[in-house]
C-alpha positions in Angstrom: -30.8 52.7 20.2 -27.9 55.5 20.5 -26.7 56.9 17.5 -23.0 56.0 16.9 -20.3 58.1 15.1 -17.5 56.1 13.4 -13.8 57.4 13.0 -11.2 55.7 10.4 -7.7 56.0 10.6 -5.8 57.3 7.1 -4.9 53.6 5.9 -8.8 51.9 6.8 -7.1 49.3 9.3 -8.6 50.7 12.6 -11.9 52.2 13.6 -13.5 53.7 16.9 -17.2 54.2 17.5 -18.5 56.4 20.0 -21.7 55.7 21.5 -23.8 57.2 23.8 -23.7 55.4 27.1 -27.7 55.2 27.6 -27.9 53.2 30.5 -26.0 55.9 32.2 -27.0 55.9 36.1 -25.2 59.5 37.0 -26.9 62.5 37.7 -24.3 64.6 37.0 -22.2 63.8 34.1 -22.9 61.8 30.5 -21.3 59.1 29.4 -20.1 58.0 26.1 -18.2 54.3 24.9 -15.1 54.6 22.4 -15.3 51.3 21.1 -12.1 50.3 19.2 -11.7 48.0 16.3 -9.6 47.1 13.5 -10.6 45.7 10.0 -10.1 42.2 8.7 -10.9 42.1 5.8 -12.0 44.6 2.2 -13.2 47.9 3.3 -16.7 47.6 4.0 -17.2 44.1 3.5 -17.0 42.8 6.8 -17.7 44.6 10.4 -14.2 45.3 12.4 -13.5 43.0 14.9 -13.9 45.1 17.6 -11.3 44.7 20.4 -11.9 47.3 23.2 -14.2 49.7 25.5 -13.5 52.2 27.5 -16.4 55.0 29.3 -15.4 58.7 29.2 -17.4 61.5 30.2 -19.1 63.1 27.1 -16.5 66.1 27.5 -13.3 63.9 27.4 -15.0 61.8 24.7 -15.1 65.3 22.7 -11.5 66.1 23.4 -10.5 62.3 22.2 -12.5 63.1 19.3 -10.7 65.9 18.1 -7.3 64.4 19.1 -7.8 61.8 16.3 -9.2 64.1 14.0 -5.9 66.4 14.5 -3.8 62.9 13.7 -5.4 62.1 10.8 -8.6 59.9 11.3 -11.3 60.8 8.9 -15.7 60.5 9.9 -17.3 57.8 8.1 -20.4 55.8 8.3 -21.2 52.4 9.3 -21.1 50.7 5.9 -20.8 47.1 6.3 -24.3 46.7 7.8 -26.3 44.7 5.9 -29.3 46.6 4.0 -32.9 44.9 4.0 -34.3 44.1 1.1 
């Protein structure tokens, strides 16, 4: 499975993940997905209910990136995935 990197917006209400797209058919160019969500409930206690997809090429993926980054979005991890155990 692709690694995924997780943005968060300054107030925790909307997330995007990006994802390397590995079923990726081109030759040429990689793809990655910018999933969107937004969050329903505590932070972290519940998944976001993710609400769209789009397919950039890994370079325009990179420049989306830092665009959100410049506004204010902040890394985090995937925290509201169930641990084993």
């Amino acid at each position: 499975m692709a690694r995924s990197y997780w943005l968060v917006n300054s107030n925790r209400s909307r997330v995007k993940r990006f994802i390397e797209n590995t079923n990726n058919k081109d030759q040429f160019f990689n793809y990655m997905f910018i999933d969107s969500g937004k969050v329903t409930s505590t932070w972290g206690k519940e998944p976001p209910l993710m609400t769209t997809r789009e397919e950039l090429k890994r370079e325009e993926a990179r420049e989306e990136w830092e665009k959100l980054i410049a506004q204010g979005w902040r890394r985090t991890e995937e925290i509201w995935i169930k641990k084993k155990g």
